[in-house]
LUMLORO-112289 format. One record per residue: residue in one letter; x, y, z of N, C-alpha, C in turn. Coordinates in pm, 1 decimal, always signed. Each point is the difference from the previous one (the first is absolute). Last residue first. Layout:
N
TITI residu       nx       ny       nz      cax      cay      caz       cx       cy       cz
TITI      A        X        Y        Z        X        Y        Z        X        Y        Z
...
***
This chain:
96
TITI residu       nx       ny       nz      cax      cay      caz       cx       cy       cz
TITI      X  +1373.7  -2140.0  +2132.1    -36.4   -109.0   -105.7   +149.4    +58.5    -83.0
TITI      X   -233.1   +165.0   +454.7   +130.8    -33.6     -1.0    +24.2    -96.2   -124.8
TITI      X   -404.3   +280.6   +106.2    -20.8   -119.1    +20.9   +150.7   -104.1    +21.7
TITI      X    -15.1   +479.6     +5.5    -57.9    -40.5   +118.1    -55.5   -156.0    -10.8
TITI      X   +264.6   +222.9   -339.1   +103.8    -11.8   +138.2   -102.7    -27.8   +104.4
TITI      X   -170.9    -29.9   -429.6   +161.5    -72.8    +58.6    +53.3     +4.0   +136.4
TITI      X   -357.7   +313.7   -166.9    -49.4   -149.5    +13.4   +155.0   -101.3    +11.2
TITI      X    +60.1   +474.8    -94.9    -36.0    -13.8   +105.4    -32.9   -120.9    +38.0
TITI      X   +115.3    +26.3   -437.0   +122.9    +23.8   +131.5    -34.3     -3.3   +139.8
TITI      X   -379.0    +44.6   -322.2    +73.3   -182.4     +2.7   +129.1     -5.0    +59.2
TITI      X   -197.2   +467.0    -56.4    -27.1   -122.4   +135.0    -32.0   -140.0    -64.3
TITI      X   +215.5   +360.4   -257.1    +61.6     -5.0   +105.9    -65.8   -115.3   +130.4
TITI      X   -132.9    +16.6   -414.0   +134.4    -52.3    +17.1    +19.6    +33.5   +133.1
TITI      X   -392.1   +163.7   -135.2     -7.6   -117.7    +12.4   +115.9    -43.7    +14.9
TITI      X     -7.7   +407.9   -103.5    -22.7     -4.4   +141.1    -55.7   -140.0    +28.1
TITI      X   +163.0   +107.6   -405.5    +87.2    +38.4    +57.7    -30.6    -26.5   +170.1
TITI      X   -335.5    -43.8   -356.9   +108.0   -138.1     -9.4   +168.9    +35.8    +81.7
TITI      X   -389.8   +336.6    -59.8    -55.9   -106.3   +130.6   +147.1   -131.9    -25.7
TITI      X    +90.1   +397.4   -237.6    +21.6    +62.8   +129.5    -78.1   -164.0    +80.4
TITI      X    -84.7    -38.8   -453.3   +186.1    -13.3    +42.4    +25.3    +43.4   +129.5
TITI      X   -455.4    +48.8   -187.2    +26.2   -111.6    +14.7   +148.3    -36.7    +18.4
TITI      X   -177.6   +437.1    -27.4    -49.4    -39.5   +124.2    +20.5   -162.3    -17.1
TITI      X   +158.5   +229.6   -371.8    +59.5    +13.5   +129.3    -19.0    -35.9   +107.1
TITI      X   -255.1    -63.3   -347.1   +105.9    -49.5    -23.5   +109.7    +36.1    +53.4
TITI      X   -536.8     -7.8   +148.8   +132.0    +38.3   -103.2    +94.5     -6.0     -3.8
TITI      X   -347.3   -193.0   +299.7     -4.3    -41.7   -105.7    +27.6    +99.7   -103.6
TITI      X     +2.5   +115.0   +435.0    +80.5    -85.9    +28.5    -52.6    -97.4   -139.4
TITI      X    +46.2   +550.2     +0.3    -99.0    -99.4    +57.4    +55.0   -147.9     +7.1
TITI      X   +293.9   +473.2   +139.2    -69.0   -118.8   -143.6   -109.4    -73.1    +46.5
TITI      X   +263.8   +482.2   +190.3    -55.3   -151.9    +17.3    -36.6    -19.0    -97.5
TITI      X   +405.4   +268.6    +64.7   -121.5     +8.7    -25.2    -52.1   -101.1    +34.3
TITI      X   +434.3    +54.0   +265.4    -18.6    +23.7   -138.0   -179.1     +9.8    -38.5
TITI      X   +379.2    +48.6   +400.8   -113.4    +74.8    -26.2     +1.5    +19.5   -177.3
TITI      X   +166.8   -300.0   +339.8    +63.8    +70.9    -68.5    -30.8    +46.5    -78.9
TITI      X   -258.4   -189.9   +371.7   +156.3    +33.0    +10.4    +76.9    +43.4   -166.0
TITI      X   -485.7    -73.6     +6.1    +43.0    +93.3    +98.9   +149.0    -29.0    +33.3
TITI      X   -133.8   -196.4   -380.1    -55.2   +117.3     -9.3    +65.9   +137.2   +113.2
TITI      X     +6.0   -507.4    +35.4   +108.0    +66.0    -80.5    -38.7   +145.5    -59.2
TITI      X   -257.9   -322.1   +295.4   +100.7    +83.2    +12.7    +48.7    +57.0    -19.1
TITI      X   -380.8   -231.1   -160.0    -26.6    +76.2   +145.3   +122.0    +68.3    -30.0
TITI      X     +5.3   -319.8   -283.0    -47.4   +129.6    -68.3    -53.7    +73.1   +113.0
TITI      X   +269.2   -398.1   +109.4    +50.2   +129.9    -83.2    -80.4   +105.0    -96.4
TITI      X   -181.7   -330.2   +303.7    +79.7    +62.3    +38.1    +93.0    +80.8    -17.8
TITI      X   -347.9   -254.0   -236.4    -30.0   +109.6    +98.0    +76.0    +89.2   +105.0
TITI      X   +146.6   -372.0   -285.9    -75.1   +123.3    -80.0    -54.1    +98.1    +73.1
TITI      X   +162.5   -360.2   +239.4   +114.7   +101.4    -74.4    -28.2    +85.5    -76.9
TITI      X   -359.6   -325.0   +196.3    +82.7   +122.4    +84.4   +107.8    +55.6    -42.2
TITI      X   -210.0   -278.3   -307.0    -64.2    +92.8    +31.8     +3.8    +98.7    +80.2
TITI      X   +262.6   -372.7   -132.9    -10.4    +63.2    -86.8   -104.9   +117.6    +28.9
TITI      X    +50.3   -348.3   +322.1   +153.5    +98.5    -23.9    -48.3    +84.2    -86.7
TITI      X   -354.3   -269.3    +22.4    +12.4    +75.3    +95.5   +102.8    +66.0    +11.7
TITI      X     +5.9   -316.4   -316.9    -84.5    +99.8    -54.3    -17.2    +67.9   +115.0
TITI      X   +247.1   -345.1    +85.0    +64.6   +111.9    -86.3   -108.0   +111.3    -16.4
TITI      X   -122.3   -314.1   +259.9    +96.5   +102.7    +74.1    +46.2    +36.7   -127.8
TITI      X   -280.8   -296.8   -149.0    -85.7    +88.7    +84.1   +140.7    +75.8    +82.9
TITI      X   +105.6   -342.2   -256.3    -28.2   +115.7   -120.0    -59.9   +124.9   +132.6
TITI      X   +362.4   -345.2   +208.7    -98.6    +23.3   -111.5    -57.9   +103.7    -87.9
TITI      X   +506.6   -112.3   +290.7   -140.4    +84.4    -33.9    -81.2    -78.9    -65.6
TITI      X   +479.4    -16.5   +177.7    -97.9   -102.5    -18.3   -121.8     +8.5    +19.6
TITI      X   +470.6   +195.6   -181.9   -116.8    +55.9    +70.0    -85.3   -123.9    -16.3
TITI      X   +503.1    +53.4   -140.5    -81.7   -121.5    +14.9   -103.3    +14.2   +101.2
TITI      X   +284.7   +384.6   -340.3     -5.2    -91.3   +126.3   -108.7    -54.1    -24.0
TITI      X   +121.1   +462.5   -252.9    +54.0   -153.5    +14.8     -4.1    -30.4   +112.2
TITI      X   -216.7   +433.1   -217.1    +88.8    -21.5   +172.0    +19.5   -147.8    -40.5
TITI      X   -235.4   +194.4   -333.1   +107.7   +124.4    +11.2    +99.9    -60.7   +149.4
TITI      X   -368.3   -308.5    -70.6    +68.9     +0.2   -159.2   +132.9    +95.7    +33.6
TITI      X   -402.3    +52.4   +282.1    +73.0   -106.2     +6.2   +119.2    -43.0   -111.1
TITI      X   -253.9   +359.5    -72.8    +93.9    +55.5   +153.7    +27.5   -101.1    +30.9
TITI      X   -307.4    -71.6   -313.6   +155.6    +81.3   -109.1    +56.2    +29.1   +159.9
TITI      X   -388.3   -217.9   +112.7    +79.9    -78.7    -74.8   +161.9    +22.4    -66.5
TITI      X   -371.0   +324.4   +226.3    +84.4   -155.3    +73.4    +99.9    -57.5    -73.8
TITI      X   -303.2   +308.8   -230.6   +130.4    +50.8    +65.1    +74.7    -62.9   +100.4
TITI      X   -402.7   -202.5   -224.4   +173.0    +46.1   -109.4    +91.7    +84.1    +68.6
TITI      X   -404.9   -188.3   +201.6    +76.6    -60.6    +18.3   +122.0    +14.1   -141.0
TITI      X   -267.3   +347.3   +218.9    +97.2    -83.5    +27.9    +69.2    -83.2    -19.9
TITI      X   -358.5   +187.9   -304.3   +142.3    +97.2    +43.5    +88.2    -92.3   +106.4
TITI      X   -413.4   -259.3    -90.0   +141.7     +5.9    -90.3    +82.1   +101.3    +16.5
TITI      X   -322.5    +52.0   +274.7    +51.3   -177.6    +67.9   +103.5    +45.1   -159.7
TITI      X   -282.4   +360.3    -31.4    +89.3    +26.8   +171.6   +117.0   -130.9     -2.7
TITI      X   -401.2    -35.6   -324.0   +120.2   +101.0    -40.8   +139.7     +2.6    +82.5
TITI      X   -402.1   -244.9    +80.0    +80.0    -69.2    -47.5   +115.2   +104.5    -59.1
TITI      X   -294.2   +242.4   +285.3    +37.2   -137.7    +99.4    +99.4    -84.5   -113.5
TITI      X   -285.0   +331.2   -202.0   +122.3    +68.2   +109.1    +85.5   -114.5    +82.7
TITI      X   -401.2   -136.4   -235.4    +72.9    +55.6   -137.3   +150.3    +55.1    +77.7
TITI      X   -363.4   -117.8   +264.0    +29.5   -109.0    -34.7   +146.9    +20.5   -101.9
TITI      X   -269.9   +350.0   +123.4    +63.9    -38.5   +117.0   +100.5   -135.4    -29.7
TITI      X   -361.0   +181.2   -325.9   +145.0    +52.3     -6.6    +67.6    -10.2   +140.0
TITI      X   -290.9   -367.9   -242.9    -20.4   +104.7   +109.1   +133.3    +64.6     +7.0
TITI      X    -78.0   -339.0   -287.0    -11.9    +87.2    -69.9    -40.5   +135.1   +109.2
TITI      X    +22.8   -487.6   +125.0    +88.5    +53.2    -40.0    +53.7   +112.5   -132.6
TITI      X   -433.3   -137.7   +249.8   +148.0     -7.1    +99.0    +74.3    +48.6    -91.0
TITI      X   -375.4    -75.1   -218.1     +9.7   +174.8    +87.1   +121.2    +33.9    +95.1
TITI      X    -75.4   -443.8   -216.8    +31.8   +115.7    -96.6    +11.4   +102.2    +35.8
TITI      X   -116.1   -422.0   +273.9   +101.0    +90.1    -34.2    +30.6    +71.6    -82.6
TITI      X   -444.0    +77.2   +247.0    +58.3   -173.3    -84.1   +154.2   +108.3    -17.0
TITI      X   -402.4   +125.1   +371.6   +124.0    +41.4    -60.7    +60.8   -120.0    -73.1
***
């Protein structure tokens, strides 16, 4: 396996897709919440991914709107909503 096949493997292709959705919806939910988070890139991009996932899990079922996929343009405002909320959450359990 040389790397060309690496990184033209559509697993490979899903994996850098996945890491930038977070780390733009990290980032804009860091940005939307002010404060002195003393994050790196790797918890943002992990915020950015459990809020995406967390608001495109949820928000469907509590207020029973449609689902989006989490790379449309809804499904990317519902994850920067549920990323805000847990950099609130990350405050209060890292106390920052």
């Amino acid at each position: 396996m040389n790397i060309n096949s690496i990184l033209h493997h559509p697993l490979f292709n899903q994996f850098v897709l996945w890491t930038v959705l977070g780390l733009g919806v990290g980032v804009a939910a860091k940005l939307l919440i002010p404060g002195s988070e003393a994050m790196g890139w790797i918890r943002t991009i992990l915020l950015g991914l459990a809020g995406s996932f967390l608001g495109n899990f949820l928000a469907p079922r509590l207020f029973h709107w449609p689902t989006f996929t989490a790379f449309s343009w809804q499904g990317i405002l519902i994850g920067i909503a549920g990323a805000a909320i847990l950099v609130v959450v990350n405050r209060i359990v890292t106390r920052s």
